[in-house]
C-alpha positions as a Markdown table, in Angstrom:
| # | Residue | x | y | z |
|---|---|---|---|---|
| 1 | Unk | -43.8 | 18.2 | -104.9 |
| 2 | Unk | -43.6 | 21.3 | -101.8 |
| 3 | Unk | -46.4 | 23.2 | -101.8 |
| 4 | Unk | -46.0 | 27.2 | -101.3 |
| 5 | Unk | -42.7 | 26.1 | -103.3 |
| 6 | Unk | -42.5 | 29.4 | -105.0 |
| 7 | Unk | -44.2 | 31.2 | -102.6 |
| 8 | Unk | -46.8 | 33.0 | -105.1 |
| 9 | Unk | -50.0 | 31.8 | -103.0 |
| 10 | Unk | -48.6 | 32.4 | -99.8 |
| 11 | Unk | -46.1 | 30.6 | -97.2 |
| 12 | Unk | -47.9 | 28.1 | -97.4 |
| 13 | Unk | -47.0 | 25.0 | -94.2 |
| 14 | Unk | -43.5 | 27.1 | -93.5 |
| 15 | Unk | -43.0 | 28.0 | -90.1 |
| 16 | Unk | -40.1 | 28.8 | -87.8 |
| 17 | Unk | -39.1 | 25.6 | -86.1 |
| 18 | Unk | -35.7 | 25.7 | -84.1 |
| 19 | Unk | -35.9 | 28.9 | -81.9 |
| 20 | Unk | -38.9 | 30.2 | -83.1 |
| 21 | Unk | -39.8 | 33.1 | -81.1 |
| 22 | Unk | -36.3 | 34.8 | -83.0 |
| 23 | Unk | -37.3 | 33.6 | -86.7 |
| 24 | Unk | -39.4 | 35.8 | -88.6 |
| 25 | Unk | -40.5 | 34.7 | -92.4 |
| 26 | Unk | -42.3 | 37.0 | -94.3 |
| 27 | Unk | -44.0 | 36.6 | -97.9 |
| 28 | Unk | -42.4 | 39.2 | -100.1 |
| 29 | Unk | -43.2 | 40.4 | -103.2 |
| 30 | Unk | -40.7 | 43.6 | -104.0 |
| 31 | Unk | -40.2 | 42.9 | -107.6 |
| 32 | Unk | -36.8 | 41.2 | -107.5 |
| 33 | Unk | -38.4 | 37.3 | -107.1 |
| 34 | Unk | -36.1 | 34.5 | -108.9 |
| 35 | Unk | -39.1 | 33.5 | -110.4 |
| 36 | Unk | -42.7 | 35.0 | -109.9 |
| 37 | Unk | -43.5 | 37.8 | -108.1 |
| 38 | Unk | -43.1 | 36.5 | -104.3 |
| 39 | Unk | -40.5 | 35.2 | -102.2 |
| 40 | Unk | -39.9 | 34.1 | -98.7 |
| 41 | Unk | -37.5 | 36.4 | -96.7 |
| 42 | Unk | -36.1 | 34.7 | -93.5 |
| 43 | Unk | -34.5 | 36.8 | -90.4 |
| 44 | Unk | -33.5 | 35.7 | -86.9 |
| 45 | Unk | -32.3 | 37.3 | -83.8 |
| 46 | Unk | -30.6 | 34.0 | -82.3 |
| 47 | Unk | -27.9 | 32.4 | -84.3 |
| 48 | Unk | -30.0 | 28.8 | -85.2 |
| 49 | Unk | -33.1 | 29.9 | -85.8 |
| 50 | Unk | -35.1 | 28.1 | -88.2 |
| 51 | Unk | -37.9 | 28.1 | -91.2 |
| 52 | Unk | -39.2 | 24.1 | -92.4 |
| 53 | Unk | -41.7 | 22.6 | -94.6 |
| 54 | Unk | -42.7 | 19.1 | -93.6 |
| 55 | Unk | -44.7 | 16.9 | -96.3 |
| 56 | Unk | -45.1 | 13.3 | -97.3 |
| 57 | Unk | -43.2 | 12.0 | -100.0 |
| 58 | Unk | -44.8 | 8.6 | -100.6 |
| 59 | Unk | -47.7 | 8.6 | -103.6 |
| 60 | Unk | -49.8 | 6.0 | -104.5 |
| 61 | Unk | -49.4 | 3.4 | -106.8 |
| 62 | Unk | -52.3 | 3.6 | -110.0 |
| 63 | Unk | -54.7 | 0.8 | -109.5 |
| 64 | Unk | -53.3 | -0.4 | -105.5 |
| 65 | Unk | -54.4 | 0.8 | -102.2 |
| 66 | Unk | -50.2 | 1.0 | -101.9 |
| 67 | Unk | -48.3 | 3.8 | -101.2 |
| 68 | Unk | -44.4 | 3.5 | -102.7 |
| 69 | Unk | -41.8 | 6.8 | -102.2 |
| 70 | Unk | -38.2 | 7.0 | -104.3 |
| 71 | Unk | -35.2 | 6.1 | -101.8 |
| 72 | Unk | -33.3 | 9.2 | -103.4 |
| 73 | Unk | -34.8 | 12.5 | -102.5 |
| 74 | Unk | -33.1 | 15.9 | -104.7 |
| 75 | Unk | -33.9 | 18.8 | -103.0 |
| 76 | Unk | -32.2 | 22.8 | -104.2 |
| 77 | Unk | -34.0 | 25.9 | -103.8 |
| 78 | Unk | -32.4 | 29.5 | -104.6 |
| 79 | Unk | -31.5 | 31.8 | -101.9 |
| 80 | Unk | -29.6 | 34.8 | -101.4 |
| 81 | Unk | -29.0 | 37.8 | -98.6 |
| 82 | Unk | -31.6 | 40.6 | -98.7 |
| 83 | Unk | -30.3 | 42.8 | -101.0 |
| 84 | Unk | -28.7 | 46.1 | -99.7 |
| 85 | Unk | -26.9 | 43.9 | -96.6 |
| 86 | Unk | -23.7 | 41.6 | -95.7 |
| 87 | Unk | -23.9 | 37.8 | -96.7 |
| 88 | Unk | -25.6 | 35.4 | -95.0 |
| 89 | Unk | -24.4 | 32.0 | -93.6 |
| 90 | Unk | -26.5 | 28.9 | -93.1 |
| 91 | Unk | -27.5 | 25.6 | -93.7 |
| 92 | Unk | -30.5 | 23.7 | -95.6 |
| 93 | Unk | -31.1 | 20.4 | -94.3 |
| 94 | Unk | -33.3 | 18.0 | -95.3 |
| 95 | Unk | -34.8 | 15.6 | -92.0 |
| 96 | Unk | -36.4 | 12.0 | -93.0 |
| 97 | Unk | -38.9 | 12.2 | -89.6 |
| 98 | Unk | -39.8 | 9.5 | -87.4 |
| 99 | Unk | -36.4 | 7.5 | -87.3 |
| 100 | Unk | -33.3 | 7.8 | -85.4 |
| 101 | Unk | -31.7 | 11.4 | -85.6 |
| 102 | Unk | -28.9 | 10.2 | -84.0 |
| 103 | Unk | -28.0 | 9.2 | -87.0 |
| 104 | Unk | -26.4 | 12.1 | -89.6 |
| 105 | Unk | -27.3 | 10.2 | -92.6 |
| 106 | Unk | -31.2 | 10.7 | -92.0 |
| 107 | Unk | -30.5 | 14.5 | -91.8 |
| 108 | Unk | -27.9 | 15.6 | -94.5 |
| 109 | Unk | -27.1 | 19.0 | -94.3 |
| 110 | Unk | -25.8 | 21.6 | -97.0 |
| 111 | Unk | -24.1 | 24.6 | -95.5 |
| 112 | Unk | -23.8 | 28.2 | -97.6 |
| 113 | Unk | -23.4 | 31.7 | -97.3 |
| 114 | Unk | -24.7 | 33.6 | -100.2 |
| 115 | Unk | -24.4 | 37.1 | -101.2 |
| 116 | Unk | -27.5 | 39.3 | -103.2 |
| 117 | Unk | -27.0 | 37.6 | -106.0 |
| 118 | Unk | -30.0 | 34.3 | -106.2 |
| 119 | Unk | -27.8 | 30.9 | -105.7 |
| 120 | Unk | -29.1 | 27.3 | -105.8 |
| 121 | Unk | -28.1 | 25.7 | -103.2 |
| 122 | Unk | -28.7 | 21.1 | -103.3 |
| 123 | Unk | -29.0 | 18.6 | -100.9 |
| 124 | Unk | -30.5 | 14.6 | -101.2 |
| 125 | Unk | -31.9 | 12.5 | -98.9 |
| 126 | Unk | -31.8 | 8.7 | -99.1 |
| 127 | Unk | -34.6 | 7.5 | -97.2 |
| 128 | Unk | -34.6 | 4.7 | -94.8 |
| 129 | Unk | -37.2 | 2.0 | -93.9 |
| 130 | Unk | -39.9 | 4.2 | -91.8 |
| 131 | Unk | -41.6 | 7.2 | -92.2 |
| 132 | Unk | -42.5 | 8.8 | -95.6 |
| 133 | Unk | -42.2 | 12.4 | -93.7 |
| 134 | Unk | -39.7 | 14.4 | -94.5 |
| 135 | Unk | -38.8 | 18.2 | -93.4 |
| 136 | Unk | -36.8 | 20.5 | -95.5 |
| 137 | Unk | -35.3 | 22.9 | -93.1 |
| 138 | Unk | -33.3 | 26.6 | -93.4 |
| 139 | Unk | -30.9 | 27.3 | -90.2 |
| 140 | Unk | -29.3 | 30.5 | -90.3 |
| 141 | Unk | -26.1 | 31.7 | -88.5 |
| 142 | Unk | -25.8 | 35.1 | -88.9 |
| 143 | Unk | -28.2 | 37.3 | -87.2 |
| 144 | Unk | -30.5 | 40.2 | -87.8 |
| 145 | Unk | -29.8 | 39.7 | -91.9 |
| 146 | Unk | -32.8 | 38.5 | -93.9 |
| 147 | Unk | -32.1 | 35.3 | -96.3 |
| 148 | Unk | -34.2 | 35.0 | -99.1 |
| 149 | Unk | -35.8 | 31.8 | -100.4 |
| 150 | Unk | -37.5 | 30.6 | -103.7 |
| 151 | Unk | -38.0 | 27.6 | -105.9 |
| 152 | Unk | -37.9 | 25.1 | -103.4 |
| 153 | Unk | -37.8 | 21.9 | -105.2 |
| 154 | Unk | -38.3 | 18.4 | -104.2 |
| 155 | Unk | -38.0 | 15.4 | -106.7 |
């Protein structure tokens, strides 16, 4: 369902969000790719920083002019440190846009640090009543060490 999910065509609709003027996210494509030949590789110079994707999850229903969406959202995607440097901490969060954020059940939020080594991280959204918008986000807390993302999934 994310487009530029594997990055292999490009980046795609990912762009740095929270602090953007510190986030960088480059396509990369240095041979070691969970799957494919590309990957995203995230950096930051301000602790926060973050890369998103925003799409709609509601598809149409065959034969209506209706639009339905599941209320449970899975989203994982691998990531790991740029190889050659210390771990990396962060969190992937998953935003359901256009209702109250006040609220942390509309914006779960996995935290990780991961080493080199690809590692799937999960997280799952239950929608509420509103928008069919949802942003699957990348914060990252340590600075000046690229994270790597690929196979972002959304089901």
């Amino acid at each position: 369902m994310l487009l530029a999910s594997n990055f292999e065509r490009g980046t795609g609709a990912w762009q740095p969000v929270n602090l953007a003027d510190a986030v960088t996210a480059t396509r990369t494509t240095d041979g070691t790719a969970l799957s494919g030949t590309a990957f995203l590789r995230v950096t930051t110079t301000a602790s926060g920083g973050s890369v998103a994707h925003d799409l709609d999850v509601s598809r149409p229903i065959p034969g209506t002019n209706d639009f339905t969406v599941d209320s449970e959202l899975a989203v994982s995607a691998w990531v790991r440190a740029a190889p050659g440097g210390p771990s990396v901490s962060g969190t992937l969060a998953v935003w359901q846009l256009g209702v109250d954020t006040a609220d942390p059940a509309n914006h779960p939020a996995t935290t990780f640090t991961v080493t080199s080594t690809w590692t799937q991280i999960p997280n799952s959204l239950s929608l509420t009543t509103g928008s069919f918008a949802i942003r699957v986000e990348f914060y990252l807390d340590t600075v000046g060490v690229g994270l790597d993302i690929d196979c972002v999934l959304v089901n």
